[in-house]
N, C-alpha and C positions, 0 to 999 in steps of 0.2 A: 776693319778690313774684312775682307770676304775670305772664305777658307781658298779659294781658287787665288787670290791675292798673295796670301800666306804660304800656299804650296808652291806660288811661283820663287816666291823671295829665297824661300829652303827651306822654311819649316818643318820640325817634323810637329806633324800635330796626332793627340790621342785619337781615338778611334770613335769617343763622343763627339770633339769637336769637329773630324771630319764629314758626320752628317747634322751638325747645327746651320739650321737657317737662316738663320739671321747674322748680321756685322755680329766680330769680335774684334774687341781692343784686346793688343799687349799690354800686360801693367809689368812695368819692372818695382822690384822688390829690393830696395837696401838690406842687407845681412853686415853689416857693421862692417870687418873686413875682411871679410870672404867676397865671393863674388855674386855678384846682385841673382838672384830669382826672377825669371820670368813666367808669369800666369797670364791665362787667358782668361778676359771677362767679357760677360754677356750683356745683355739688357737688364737682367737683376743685378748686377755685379753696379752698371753705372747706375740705374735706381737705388741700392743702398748706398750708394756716395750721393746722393743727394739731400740724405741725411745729414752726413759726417763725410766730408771728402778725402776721410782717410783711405788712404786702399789699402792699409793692414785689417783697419776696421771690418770694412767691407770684404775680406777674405775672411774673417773669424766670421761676422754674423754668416755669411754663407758655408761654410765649413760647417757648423754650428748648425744651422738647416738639416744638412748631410749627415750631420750623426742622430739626429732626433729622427731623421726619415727613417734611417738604416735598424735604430734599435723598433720605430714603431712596429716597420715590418717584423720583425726577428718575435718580436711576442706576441703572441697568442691573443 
C-alpha cells in the first residue's frame, strides 16, 4: 500500500511511516487471545521473510537492528 492508500482507508500512521517512500504491507500479528497487532512492513521487513516467512521472525530480527543501532549511537 501507499501511505496516500493507507490514509485514505483511516489509518492512523506514525510519523516515520508518513514520509516512507516506498509501498508498506500491514502484517497482522496473532497475540493468542488478545487481539491481533497490527505493524507496518517495509522492503526490509519482506526481505527478512525471505529468509524465514515468519513475520514474528522478521519483526524480532528487525527490532533487533533497532536496538543494536540505538545502543551503537548512545556510545562513545
Amino acid at each position: 500500500f501507499t501511505v496516500a492508500e493507507l490514509l485514505k482507508a483511516g489509518a492512523a500512521l506514525p510519523e516515520s511511516a508518513n514520509v516512507h517512500p516506498g509501498p508498506l504491507a500491514v502484517v497482522q500479528l496473532h497475540n493468542g487471545g488478545d487481539a491481533p497487532t497490527l505493524v507496518l512492513g517495509t522492503q526490509n521487513f519482506w526481505t527478512v521473510t525471505r529468509y524465514n516467512w515468519s513475520a514474528y521472525y522478521a519483526l524480532a530480527v528487525i527490532e533487533l537492528g533497532e536496538a543494536v543501532k540505538a545502543q551503537r549511537l548512545q556510545t562513545p
